[in-house]
ZAMARGU-4260 file (C-alpha; in steps of 0.2 Angstrom, whole numbers, plus 5000, padded with zeros to 4 digits):
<rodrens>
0) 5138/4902/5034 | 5122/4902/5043 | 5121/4895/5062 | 5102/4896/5061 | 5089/4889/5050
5) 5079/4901/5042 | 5060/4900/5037 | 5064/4906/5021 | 5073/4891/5013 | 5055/4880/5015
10) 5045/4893/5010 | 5056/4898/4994 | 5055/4881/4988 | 5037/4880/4990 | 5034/4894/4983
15) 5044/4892/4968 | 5036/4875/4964 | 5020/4883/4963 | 5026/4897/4955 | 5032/4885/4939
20) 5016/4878/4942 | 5006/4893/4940 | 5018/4897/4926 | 5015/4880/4914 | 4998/4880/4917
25) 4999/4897/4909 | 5009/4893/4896 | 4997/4880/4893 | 4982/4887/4896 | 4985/4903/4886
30) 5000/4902/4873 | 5001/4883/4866 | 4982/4886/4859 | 4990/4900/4850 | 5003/4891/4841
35) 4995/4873/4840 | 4992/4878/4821 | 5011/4881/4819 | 5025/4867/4813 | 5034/4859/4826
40) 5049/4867/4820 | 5041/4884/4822 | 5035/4879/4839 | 5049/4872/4846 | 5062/4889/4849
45) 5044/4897/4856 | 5043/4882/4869 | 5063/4884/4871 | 5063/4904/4876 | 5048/4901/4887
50) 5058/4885/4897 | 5070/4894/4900 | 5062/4913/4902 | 5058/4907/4922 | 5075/4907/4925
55) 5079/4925/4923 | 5071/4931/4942 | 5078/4917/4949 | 5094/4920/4955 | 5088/4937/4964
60) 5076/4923/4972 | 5088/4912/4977 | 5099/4928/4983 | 5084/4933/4995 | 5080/4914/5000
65) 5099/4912/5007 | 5100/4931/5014 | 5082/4938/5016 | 5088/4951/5003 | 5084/4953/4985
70) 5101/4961/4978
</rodrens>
């Protein structure tokens, strides 16, 4: 347990909240004009891997926002 605060916490989150930001705008900016053809059934899995494909680097993240490192 930490006895300090840590800059890293505040900036991790606001960094991350930009990050999925940057993220959907270029999901949507880049992939949906793509597939805006395709039947919503078709599009749906696509939509599904890609919500939840910004979770793979985040536990390294929250790993280095907690103890300054990435492993």
């Amino acid at each position: 347990m930490r006895s300090q605060p840590t800059w890293r916490i505040p900036f991790g989150v606001l960094a991350l909240v930009a990050g999925l930001a940057v993220y959907g705008l270029l999901v949507a900016n880049f992939i949906a004009p793509l597939i805006a053809g395709w039947p919503a059934l078709a599009q749906a899995p696509l939509y599904l891997l890609l919500g939840v494909a910004w979770l793979l680097p985040l536990r390294r993240f929250l790993i280095w926002m907690e103890t300054g490192r990435w492993g």
